[in-house]
VMD Tcl script that builds the backbone (N, CA, C; Angstrom):
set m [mol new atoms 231]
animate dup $m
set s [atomselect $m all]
$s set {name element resname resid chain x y z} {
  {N N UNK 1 A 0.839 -1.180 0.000}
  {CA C UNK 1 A 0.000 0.000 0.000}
  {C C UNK 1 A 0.890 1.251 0.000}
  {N N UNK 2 A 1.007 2.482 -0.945}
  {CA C UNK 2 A 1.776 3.401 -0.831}
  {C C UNK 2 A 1.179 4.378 0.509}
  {N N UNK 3 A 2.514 5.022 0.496}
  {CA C UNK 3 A 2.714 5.655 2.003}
  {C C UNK 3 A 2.150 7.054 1.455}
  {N N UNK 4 A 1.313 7.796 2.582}
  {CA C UNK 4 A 1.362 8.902 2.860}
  {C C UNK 4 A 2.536 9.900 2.475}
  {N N UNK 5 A 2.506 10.651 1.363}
  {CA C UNK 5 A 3.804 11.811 2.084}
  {C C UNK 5 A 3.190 13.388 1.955}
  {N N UNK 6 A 2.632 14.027 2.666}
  {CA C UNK 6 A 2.074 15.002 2.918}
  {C C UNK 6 A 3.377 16.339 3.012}
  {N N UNK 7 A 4.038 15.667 2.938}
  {CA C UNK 7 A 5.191 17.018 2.582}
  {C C UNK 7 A 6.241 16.888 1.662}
  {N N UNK 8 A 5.853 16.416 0.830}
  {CA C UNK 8 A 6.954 15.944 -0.441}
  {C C UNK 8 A 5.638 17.000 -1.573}
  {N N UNK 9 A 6.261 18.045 -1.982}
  {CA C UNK 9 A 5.613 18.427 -2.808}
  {C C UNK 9 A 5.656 18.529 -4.655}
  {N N UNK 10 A 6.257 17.010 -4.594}
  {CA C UNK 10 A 6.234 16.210 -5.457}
  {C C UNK 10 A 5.372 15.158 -6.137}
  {N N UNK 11 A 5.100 14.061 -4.277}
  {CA C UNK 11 A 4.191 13.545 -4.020}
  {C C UNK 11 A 3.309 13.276 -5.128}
  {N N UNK 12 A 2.814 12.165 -6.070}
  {CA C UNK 12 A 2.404 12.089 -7.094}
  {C C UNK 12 A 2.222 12.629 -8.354}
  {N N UNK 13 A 3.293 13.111 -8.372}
  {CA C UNK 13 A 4.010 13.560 -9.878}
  {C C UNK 13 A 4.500 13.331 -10.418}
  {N N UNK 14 A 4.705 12.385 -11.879}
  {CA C UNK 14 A 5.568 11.282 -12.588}
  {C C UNK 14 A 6.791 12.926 -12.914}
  {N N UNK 15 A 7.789 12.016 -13.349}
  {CA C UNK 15 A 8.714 12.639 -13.475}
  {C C UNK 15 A 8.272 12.716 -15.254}
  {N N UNK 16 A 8.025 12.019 -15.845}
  {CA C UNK 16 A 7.462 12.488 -16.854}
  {C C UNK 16 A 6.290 13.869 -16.981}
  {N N UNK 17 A 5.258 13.670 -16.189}
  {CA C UNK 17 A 4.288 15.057 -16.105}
  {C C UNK 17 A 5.227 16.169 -15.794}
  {N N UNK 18 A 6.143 16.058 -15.358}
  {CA C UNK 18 A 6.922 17.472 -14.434}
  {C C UNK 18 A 7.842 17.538 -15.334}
  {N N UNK 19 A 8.363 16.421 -16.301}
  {CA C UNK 19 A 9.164 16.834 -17.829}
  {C C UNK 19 A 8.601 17.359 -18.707}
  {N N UNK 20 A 7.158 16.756 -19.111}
  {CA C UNK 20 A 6.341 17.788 -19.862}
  {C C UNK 20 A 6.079 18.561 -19.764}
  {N N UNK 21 A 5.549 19.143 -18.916}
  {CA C UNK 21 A 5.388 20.348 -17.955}
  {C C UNK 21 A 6.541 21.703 -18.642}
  {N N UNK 22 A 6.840 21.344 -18.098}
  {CA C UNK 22 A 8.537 22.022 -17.848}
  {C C UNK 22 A 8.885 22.544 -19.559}
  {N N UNK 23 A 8.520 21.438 -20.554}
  {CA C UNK 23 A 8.965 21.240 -22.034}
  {C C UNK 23 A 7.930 22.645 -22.894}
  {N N UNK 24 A 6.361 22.300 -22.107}
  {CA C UNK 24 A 5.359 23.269 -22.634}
  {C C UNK 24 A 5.706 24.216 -22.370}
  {N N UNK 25 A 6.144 24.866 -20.791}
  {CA C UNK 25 A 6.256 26.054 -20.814}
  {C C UNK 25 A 7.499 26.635 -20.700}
  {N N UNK 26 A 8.194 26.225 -21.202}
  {CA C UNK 26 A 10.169 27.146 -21.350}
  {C C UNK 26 A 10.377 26.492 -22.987}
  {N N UNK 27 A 10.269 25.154 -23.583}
  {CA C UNK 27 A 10.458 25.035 -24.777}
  {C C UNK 27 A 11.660 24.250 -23.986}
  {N N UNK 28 A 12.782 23.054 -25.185}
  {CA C UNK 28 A 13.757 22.530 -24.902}
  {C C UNK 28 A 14.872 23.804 -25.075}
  {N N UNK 29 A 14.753 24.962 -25.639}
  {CA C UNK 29 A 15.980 25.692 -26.032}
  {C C UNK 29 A 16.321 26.429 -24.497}
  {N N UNK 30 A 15.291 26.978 -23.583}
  {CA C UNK 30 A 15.524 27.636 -22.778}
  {C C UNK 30 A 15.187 26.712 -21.406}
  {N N UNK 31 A 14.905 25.505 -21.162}
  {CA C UNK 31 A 14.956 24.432 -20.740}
  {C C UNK 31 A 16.563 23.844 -20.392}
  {N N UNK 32 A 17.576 23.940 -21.400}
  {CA C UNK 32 A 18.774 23.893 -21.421}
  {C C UNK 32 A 19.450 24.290 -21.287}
  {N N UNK 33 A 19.114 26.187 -20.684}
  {CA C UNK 33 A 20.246 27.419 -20.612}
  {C C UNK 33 A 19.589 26.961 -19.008}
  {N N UNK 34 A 18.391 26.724 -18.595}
  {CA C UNK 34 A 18.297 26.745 -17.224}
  {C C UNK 34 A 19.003 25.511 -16.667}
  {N N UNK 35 A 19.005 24.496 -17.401}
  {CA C UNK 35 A 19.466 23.347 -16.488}
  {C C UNK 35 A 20.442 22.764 -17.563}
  {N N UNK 36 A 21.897 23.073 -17.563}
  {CA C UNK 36 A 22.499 22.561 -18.594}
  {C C UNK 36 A 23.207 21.101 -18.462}
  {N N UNK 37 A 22.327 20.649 -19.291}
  {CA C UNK 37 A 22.719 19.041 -19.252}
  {C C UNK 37 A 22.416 19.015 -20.671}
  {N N UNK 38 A 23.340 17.623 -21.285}
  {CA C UNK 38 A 23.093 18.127 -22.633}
  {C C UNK 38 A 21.522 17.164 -23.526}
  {N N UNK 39 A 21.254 16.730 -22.643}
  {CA C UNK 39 A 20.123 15.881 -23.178}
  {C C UNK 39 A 18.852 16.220 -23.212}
  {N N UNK 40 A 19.194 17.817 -22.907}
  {CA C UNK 40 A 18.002 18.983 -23.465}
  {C C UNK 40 A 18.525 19.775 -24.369}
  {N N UNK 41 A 19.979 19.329 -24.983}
  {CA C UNK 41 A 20.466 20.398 -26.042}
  {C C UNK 41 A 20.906 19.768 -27.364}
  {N N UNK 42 A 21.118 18.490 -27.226}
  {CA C UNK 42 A 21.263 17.518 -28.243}
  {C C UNK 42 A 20.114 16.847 -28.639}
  {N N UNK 43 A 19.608 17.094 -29.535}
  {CA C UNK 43 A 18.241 16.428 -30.515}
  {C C UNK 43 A 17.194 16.023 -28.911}
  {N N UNK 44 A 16.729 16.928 -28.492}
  {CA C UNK 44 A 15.998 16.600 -27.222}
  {C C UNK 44 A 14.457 15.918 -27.081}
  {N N UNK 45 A 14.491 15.030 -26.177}
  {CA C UNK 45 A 12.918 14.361 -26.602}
  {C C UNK 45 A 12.747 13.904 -25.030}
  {N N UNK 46 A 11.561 13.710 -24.721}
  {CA C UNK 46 A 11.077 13.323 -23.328}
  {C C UNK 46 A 11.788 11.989 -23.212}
  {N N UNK 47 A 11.668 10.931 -23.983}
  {CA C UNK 47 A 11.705 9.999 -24.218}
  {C C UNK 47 A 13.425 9.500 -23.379}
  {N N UNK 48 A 14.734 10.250 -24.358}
  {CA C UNK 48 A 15.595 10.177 -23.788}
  {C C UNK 48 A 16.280 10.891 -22.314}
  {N N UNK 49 A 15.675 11.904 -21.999}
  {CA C UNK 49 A 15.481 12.832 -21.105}
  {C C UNK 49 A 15.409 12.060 -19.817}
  {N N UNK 50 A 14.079 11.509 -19.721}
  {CA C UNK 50 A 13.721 10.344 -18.791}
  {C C UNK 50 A 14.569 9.316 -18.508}
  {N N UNK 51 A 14.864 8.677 -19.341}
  {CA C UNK 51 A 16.502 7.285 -19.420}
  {C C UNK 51 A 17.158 8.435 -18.537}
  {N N UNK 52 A 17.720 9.515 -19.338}
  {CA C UNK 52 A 18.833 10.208 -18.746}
  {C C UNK 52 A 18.851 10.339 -17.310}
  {N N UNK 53 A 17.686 11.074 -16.732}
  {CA C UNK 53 A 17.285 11.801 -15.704}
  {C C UNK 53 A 16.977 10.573 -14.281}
  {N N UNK 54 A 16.604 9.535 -14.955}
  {CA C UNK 54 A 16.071 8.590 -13.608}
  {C C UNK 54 A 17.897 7.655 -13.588}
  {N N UNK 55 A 18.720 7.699 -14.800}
  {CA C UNK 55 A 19.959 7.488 -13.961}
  {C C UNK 55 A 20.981 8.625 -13.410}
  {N N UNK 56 A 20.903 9.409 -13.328}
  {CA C UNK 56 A 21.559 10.572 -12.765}
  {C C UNK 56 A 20.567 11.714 -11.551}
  {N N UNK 57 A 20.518 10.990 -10.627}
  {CA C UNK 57 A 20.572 11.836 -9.500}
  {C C UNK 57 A 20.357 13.362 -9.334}
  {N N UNK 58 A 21.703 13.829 -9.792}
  {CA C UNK 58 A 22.292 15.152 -9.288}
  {C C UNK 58 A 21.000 16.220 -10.800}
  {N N UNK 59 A 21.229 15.445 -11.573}
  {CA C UNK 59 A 20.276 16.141 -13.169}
  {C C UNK 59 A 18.612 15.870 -12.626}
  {N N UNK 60 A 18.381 15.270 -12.549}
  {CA C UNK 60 A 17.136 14.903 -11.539}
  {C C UNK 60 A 16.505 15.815 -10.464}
  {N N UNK 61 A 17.373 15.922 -9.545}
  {CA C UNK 61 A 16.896 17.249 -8.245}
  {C C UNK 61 A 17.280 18.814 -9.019}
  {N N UNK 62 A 18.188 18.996 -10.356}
  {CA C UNK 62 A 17.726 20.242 -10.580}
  {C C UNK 62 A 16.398 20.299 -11.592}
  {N N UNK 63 A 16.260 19.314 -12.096}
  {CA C UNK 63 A 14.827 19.515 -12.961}
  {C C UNK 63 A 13.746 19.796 -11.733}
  {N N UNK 64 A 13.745 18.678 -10.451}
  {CA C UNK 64 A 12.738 19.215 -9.955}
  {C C UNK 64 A 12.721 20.016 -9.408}
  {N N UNK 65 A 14.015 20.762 -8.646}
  {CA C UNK 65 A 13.727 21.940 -7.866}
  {C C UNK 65 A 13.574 23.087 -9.511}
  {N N UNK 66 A 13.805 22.883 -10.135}
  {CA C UNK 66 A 13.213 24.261 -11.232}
  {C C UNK 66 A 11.516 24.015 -11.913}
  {N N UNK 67 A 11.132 22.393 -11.273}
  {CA C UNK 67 A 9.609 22.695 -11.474}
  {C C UNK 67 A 9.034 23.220 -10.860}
  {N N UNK 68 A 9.588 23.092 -8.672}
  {CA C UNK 68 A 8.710 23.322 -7.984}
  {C C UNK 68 A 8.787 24.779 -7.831}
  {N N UNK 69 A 10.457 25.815 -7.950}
  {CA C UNK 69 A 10.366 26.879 -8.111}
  {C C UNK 69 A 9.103 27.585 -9.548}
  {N N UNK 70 A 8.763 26.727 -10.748}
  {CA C UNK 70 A 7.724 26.858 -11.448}
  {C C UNK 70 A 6.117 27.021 -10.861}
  {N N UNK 71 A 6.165 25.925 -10.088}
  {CA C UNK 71 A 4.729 25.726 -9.225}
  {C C UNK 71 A 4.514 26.849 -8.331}
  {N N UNK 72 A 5.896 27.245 -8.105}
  {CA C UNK 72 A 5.435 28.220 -6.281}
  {C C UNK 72 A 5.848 29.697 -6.626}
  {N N UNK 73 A 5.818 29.743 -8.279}
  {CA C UNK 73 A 6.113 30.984 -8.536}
  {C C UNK 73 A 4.743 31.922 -8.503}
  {N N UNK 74 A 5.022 33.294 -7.828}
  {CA C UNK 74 A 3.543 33.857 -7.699}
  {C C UNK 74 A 3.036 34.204 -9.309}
  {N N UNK 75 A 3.922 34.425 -10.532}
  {CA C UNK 75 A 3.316 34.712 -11.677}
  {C C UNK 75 A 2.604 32.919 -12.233}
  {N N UNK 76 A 2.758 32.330 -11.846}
  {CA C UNK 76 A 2.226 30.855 -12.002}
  {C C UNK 76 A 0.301 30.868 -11.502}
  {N N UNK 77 A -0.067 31.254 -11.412}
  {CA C UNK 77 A -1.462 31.893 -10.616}
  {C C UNK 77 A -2.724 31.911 -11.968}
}
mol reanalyze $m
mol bondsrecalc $m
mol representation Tube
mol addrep $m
């Protein structure tokens, strides 16, 4: 049975929705000046992004801390 996490404000968000997300509203070009990794700058696709992102850690916590700074931005409203 999955656990409660009431303070993960992540908490049921595929890392895919929060890649798409992210893709609709910055585009891959400015997606890649914010978080430079190159697998948003070389022929970029969700597809490889994801492979990339669920083995690398460190590329991972900046995508999400630049979604949740997205979510908790007051022009986000």
């Amino acid at each position: 049975m999955p656990q409660s996490q009431p303070n993960n404000p992540l908490h049921g968000i595929t890392l895919e929705a929060l890649l798409t997300e992210l893709v609709q509203r910055y585009g891959w070009p400015e997606l890649a000046r914010r978080v430079n990794i190159n697998c948003f700058k070389s022929d970029p696709s969700i597809k490889s992004s994801l492979k990339f992102l669920r083995r690398t850690p460190w590329a991972r916590k900046e995508v999400e801390e630049l979604y949740l700074r997205l979510k908790n931005s007051p022009w986000n409203r």
